[in-house]
C-alpha positions as CSV (number, residue, x, y, z in Angstrom):
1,X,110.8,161.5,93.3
2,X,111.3,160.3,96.7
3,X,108.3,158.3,96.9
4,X,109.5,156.8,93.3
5,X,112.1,155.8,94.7
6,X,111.0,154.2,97.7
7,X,108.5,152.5,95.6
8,X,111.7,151.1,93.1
9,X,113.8,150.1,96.1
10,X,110.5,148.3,97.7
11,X,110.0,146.3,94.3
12,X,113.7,145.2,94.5
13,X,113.2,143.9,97.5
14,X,110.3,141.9,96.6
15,X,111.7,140.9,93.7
16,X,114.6,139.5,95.4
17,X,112.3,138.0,98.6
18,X,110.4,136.0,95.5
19,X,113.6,135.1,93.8
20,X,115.1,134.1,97.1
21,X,112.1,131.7,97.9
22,X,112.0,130.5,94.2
23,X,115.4,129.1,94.7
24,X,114.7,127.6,98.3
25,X,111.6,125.9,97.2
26,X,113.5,124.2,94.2
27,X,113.2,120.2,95.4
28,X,116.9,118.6,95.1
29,X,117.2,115.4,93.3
30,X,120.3,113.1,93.4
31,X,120.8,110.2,91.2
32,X,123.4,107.8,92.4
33,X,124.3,104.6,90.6
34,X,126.8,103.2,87.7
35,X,126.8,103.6,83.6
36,X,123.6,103.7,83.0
37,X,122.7,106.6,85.4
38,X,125.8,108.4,84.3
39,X,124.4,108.0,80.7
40,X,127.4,105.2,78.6
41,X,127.1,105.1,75.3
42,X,124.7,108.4,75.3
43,X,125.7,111.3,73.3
44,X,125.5,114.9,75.4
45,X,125.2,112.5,78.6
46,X,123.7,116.1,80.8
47,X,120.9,116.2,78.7
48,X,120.1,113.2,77.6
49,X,120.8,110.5,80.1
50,X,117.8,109.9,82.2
51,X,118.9,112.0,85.0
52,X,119.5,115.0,82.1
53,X,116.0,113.7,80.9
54,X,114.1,114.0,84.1
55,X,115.5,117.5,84.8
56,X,113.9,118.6,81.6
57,X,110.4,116.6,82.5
58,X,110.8,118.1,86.0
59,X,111.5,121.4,85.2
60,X,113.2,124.6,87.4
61,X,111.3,123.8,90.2
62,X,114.1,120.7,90.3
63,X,117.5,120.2,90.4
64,X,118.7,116.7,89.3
65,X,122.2,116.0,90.1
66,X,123.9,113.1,87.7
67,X,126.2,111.0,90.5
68,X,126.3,108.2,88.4
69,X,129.7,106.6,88.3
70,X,130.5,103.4,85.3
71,X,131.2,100.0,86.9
72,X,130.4,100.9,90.1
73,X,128.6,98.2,92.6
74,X,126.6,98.4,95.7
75,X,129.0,95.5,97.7
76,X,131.7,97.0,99.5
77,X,133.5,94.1,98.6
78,X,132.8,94.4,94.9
79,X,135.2,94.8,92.0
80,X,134.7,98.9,91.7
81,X,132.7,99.7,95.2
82,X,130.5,102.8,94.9
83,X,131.6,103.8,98.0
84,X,135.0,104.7,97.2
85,X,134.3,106.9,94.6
86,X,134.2,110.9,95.0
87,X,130.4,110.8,93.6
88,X,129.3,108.8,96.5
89,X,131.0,111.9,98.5
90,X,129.1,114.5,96.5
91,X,126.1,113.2,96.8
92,X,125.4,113.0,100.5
93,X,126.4,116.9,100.3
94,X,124.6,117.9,97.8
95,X,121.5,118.0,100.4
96,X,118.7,116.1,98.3
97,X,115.1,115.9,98.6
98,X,115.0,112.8,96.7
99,X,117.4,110.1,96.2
100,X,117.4,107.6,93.8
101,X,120.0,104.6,94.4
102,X,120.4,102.9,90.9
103,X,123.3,100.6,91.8
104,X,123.3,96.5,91.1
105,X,123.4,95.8,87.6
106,X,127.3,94.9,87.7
107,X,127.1,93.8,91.3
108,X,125.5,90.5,88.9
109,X,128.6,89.7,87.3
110,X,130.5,87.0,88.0
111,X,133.5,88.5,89.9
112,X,131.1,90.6,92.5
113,X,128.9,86.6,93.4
114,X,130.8,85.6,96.4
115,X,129.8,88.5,98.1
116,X,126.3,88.3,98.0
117,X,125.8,87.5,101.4
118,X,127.2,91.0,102.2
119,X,124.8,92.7,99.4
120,X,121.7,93.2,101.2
121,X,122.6,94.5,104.4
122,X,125.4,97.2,101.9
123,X,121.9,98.5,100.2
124,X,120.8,99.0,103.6
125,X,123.7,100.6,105.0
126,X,123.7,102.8,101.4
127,X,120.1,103.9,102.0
128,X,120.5,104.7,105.5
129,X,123.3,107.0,104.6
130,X,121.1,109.3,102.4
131,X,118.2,108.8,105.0
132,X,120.4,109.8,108.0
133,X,121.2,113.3,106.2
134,X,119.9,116.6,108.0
135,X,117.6,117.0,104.9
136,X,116.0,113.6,105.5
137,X,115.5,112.3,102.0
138,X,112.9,110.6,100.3
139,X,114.8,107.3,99.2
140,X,114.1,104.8,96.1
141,X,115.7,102.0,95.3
142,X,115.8,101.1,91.8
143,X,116.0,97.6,91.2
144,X,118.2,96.5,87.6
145,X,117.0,97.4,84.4
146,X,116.7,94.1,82.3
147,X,120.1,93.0,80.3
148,X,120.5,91.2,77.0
149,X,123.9,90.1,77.6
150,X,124.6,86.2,76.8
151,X,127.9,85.8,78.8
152,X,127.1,84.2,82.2
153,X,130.6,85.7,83.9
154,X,128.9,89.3,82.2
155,X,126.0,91.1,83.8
156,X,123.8,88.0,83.4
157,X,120.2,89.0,83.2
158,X,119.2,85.9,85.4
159,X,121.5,86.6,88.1
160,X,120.5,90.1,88.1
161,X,117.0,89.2,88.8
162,X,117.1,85.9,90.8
163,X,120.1,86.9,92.9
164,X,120.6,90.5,93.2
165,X,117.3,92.2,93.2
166,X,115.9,90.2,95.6
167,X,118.2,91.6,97.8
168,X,118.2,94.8,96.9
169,X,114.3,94.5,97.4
170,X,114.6,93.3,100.7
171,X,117.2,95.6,101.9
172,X,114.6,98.6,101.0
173,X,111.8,96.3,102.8
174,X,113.7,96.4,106.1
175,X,114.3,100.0,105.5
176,X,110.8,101.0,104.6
177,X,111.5,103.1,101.8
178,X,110.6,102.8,98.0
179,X,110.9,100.8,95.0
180,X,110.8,101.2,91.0
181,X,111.6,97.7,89.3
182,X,113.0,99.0,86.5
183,X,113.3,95.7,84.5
184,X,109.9,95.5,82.5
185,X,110.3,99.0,81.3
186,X,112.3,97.7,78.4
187,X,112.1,93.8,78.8
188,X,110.2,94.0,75.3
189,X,112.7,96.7,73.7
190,X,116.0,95.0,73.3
191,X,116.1,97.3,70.4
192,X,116.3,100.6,73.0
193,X,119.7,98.4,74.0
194,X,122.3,98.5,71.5
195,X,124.8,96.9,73.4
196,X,122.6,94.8,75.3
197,X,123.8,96.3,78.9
198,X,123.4,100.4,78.1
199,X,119.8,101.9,77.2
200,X,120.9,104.7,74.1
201,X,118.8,107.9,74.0
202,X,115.3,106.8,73.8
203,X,115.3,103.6,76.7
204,X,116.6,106.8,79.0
205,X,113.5,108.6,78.2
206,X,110.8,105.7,79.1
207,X,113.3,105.7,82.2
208,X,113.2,109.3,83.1
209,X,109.4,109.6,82.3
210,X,108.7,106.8,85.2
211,X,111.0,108.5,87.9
212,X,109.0,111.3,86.7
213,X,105.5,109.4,87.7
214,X,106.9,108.8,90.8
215,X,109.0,112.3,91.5
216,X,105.0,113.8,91.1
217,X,103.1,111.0,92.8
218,X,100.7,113.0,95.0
219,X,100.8,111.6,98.4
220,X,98.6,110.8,101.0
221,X,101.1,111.3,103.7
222,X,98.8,110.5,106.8
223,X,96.7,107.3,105.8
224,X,97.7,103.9,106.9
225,X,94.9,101.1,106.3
226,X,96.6,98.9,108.9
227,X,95.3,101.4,111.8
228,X,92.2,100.8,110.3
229,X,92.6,96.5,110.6
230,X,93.9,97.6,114.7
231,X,90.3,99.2,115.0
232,X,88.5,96.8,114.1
233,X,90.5,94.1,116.6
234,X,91.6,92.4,113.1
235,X,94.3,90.2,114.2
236,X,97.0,90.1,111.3
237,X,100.4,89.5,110.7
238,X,102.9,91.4,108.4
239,X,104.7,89.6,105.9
240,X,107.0,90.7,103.2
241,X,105.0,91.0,99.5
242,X,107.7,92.6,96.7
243,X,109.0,94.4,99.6
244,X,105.8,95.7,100.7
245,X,103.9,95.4,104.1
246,X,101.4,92.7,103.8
247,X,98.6,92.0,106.5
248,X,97.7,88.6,106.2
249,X,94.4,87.7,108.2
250,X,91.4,85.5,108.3
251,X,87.5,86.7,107.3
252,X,85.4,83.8,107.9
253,X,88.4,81.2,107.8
254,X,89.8,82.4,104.7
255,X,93.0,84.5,104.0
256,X,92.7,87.6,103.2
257,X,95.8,90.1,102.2
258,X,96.1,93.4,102.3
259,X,99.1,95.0,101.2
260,X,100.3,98.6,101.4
261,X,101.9,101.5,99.4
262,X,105.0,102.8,100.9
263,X,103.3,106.1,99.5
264,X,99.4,106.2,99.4
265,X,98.2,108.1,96.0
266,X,96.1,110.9,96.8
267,X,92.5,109.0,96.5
268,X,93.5,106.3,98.2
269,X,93.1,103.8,95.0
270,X,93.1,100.1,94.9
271,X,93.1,96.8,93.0
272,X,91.4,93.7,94.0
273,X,93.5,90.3,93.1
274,X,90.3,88.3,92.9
275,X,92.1,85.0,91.7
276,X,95.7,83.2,92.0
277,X,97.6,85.6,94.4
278,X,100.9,86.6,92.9
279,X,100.8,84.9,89.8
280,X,102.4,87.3,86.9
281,X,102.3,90.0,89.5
282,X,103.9,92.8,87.2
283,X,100.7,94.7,87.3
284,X,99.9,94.6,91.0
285,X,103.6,95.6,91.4
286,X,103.7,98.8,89.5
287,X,100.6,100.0,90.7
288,X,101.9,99.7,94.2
289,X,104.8,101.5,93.3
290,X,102.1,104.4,91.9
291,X,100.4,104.4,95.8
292,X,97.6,101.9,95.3
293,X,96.5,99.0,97.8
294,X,96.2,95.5,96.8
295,X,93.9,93.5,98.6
296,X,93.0,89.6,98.3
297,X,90.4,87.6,99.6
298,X,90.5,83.7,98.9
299,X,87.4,82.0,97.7
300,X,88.4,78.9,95.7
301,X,86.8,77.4,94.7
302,X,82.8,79.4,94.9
303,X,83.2,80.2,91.4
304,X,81.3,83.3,92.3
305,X,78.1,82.2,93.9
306,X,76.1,84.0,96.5
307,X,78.5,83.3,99.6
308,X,81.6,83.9,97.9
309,X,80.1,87.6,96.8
310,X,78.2,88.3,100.5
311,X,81.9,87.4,101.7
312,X,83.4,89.8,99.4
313,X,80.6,92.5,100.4
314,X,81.8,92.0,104.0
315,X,85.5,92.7,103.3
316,X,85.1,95.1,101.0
317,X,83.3,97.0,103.9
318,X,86.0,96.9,106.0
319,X,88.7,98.5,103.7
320,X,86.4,100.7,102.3
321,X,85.2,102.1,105.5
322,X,89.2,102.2,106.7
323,X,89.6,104.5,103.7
324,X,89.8,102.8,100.9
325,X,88.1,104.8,97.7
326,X,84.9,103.6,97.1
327,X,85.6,102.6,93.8
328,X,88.0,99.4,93.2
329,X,89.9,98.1,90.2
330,X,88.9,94.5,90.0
331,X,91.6,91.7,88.4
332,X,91.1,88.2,87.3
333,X,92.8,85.7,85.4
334,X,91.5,82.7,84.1
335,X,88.4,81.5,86.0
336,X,89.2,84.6,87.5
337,X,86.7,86.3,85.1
338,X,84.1,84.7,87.1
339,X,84.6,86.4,90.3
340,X,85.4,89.4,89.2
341,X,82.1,90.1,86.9
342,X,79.8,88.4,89.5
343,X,81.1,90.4,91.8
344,X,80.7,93.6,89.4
345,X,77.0,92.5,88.6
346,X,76.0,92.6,91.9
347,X,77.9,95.7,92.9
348,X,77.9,98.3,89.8
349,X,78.5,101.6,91.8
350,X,81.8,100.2,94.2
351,X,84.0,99.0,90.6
352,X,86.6,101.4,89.2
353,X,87.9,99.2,86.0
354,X,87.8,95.7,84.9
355,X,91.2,94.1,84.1
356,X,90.3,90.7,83.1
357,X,93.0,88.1,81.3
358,X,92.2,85.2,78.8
359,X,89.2,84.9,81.2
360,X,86.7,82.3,81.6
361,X,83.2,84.2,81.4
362,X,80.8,81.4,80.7
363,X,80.9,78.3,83.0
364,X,78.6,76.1,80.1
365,X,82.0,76.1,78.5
366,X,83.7,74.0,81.2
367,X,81.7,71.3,80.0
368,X,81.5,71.6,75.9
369,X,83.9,73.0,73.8
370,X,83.2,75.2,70.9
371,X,82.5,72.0,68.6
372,X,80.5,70.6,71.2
373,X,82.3,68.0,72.1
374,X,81.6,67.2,75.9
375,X,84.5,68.0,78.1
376,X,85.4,65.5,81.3
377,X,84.9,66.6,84.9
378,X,87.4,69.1,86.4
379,X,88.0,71.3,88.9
380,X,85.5,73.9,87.7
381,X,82.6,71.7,87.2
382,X,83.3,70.3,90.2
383,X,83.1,73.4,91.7
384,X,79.8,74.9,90.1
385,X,78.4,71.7,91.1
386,X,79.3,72.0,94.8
387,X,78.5,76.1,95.4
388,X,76.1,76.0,92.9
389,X,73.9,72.7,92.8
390,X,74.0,72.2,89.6
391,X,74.7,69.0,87.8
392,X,75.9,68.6,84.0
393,X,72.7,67.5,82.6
394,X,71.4,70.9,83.8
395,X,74.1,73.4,83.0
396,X,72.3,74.4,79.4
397,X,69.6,76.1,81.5
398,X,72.5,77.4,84.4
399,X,72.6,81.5,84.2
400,X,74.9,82.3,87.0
401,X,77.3,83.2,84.7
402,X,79.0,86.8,83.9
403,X,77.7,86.3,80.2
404,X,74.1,86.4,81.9
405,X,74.7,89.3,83.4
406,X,75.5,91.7,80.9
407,X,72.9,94.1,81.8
408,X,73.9,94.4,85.4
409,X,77.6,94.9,84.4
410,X,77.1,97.9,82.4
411,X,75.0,99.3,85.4
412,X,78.3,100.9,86.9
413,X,79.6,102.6,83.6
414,X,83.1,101.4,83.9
415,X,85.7,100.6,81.7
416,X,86.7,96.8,81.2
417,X,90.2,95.6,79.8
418,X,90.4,91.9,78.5
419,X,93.6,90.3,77.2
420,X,92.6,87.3,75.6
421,X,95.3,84.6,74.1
422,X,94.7,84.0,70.2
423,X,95.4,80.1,71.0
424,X,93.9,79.6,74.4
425,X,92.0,76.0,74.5
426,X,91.8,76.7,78.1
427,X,88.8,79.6,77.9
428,X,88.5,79.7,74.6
429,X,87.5,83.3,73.1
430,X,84.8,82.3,70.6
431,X,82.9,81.0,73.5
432,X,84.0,83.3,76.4
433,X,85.9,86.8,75.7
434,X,84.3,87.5,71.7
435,X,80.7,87.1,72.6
436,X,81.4,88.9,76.0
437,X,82.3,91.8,74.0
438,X,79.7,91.8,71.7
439,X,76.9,91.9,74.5
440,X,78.8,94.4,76.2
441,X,79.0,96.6,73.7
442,X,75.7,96.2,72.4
443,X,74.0,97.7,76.0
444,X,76.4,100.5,75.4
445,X,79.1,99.6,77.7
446,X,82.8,100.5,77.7
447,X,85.2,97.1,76.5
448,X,88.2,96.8,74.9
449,X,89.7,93.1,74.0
450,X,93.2,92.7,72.9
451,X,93.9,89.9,71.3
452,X,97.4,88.4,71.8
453,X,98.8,86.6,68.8
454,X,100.6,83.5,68.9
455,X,99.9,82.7,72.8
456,X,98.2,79.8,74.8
457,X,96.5,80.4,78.1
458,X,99.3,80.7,79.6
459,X,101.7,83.0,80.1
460,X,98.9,85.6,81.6
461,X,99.5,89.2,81.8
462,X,102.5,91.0,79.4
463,X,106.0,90.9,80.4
464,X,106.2,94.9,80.5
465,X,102.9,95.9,82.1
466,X,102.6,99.5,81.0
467,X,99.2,99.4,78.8
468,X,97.5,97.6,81.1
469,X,99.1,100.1,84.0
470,X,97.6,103.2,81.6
471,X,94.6,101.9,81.1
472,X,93.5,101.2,85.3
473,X,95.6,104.6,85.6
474,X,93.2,106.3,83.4
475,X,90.4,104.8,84.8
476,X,91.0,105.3,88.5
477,X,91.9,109.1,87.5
478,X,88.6,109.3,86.1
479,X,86.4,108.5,89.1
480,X,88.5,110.5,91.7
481,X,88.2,113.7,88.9
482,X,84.4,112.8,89.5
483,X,84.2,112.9,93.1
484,X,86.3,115.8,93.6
């Protein structure tokens, strides 16, 4: 019986050493910010406001504390400060992991403006409060979720994005910690926004599921490609890109970019702006907020040619061997196209996915449109002519385009995304993105074309970047799966 009862008291004690480490491994989570953390409007606001939302994603491994106060601002100076409340008190004691600052939506009304000069360095001081704490957080700034509202004195959408999250995003620059733009989660659902301030049950869920992306990011916490740039004497400076580090340097007198994670994804994944550095950057943003690199290399206007791609070989050395995965999500828009799949062609095995938008991928049809009327000289012609030697009367029997390199493309088994514009004269699909497809599909490669209805060339990209997000997501996932 002894021994029995030994064993029971020895059980106990495990039992309670496992239930005592259960509860000291939970990670802490605090939410600070104003209605729309605290969950306005939202029936059964624990549950179901995004912090409620993200504890039930999350789990018990988690605690998510709600510290969200309504009306609240991130000025001192401002109407209802933050500061003064009893939430702000609570949460630097409730000892987070994790902090998410969610303040700045009403710091955009009209009463809170005069102060704006103050805003930026008030983030700062905010975040350094919850970085100072014995835990040591991990810190994110959210930047304003997109409003609907039409009175300019309100919490005017424009002001929120022009004004105050510029600030915001600096503020979390100079602090080195991270950001979620949470505008173009719901920039196309003004339906998920009754009142065109408050997200009701369902915007808080498409809100609590991307703090939960970034709550599980898996981190590379020792990589830094800039070390990489110091040993290999690569003189750079650092700029601010969307409040990310950006090395800015030349490779054979043209700039280059590279800009940095504040938390590298396990993998080490990339995408490669091949074309028109930060235009419709939406993409390029989210993914660096998900712990990819985004790199850039100018060559306007090489069209692709055989310097432009031995160029491209020679930096994409360099990152790669700094750690870089050997795969790359390539990205072009417009004449883009052509960079990006001559690139591919001549370098199947180093290409993740193909994000190409209302892309031009036959150069003949600079010169003719699809009725075969011939088209005056521009800036592409003038280009094929100059890296490329050829002249119009010869471009029928000119094959340096990524239609003529189908079979190479396929080589490297990766998935391409095209967006294509249902009215674009600029690269016009019958003649560029339809039979693209059909050739690609034909040698058995991977393509999908959407096709966007009612739109011109421009605007590029979608407002609320999330499919095209999945789809490189999905991609990326793939090859590191494979290598592992």
């Amino acid at each position: 019986m002894n021994a029995i009862h030994n064993l029971q008291r020895l059980l106990a004690t495990i039992f309670i050493i496992v239930l005592s480490t259960t509860i000291v491994a939970q990670t802490r989570i605090t939410c600070i910010g104003a209605s729309i953390t605290e969950g306005a409007r939202i029936k059964n606001k624990k549950e179901n406001s995004y912090p409620g939302q993200l504890q039930t994603l999350l789990g018990t491994d988690y605690i998510v504390e709600n510290c969200g106060v309504s009306g609240t601002t991130m000025q001192r100076k401002g109407n209802s400060p933050y500061w003064k409340t009893e939430a702000y008190r609570k949460a630097l004691n409730s000892k987070p992991d994790i902090v998410f600052i969610d303040l700045g939506g009403n710091d955009a009304k009209a009463v809170n403006r005069p102060f704006y000069n103050e805003l930026e360095q008030d983030c700062r001081d905010m975040i350094r409060a919850f970085k100072d704490l014995p835990t040591h957080p991990r810190v994110i700034v959210l930047l304003p979720t997109v409003f609907f509202v039409t009175d300019s004195n309100g919490i005017y959408d424009p002001v929120s994005k022009n004004q105050v999250a510029p600030r915001l995003q600096r503020a979390a620059f100079e602090e080195n910690v991270e950001v979620v733009d949470m505008r173009p989660l719901l920039i196309d659902r003004p339906d998920l926004i009754p009142d065109a301030i408050h997200p009701e049950e369902k915007g808080s869920e498409i809100i609590a599921k991307r703090l939960f992306q970034q709550v599980t990011l898996q981190i590379d916490e020792q990589f830094d490609v800039f070390k990489h740039l110091d040993n290999k004497n690569i003189t750079y400076k650092v700029v601010n890109f969307a409040g990310y580090y950006c090395a800015e340097f030349k490779l054979k007198g043209r700039d280059c970019k590279v800009v940095k994670p504040h938390k590298t994804s396990v993998g080490r994944p990339w995408i490669w702006r091949t074309r028109f550095w930060a235009h419709e950057p939406q993409t390029d943003i989210t993914l660096l907020e998900k712990g990819y690199h985004l790199v850039y290399c100018d060559q306007a206007e090489r069209m692709g040619n055989k310097q432009n791609i031995e160029e491209w070989n020679e930096f994409y050395k360099i990152l790669h061997e700094g750690g870089l995965n050997q795969r790359v999500v390539m990205e072009g828009m417009s004449r883009g196209g052509v960079y990006v799949f001559n690139w591919a062609a001549a370098n199947p095995d180093k290409v993740a996915a193909v994000y190409v938008d209302n892309p031009l991928l036959d150069m003949k049809a600079m010169y003719y449109g699809p009725d075969g009327k011939e088209k005056p000289e521009n800036e592409i012609t003038k280009g094929i002519r100059e890296n490329y030697g050829v002249e119009r009367q010869d471009i029928n029997n000119f094959r340096e385009s990524p239609i003529d390199k189908i079979g190479d493309i396929v080589k490297g088994h990766y998935p391409i995304l095209i967006l294509c514009a249902e009215l674009d004269n600029a690269a016009v699909n019958s003649q560029n993105a339809f039979p693209f497809e059909k050739l690609i599909r034909e040698k058995g490669g991977e393509i999908i074309v959407v096709e966007k209805k009612g739109f011109k060339h421009h605007p590029h990209s979608f407002p609320n970047p999330t499919p095209i997000v999945d789809f490189i997501e999905n991609a990326v996932v793939r090859w590191i799966i494979a290598t592992l």
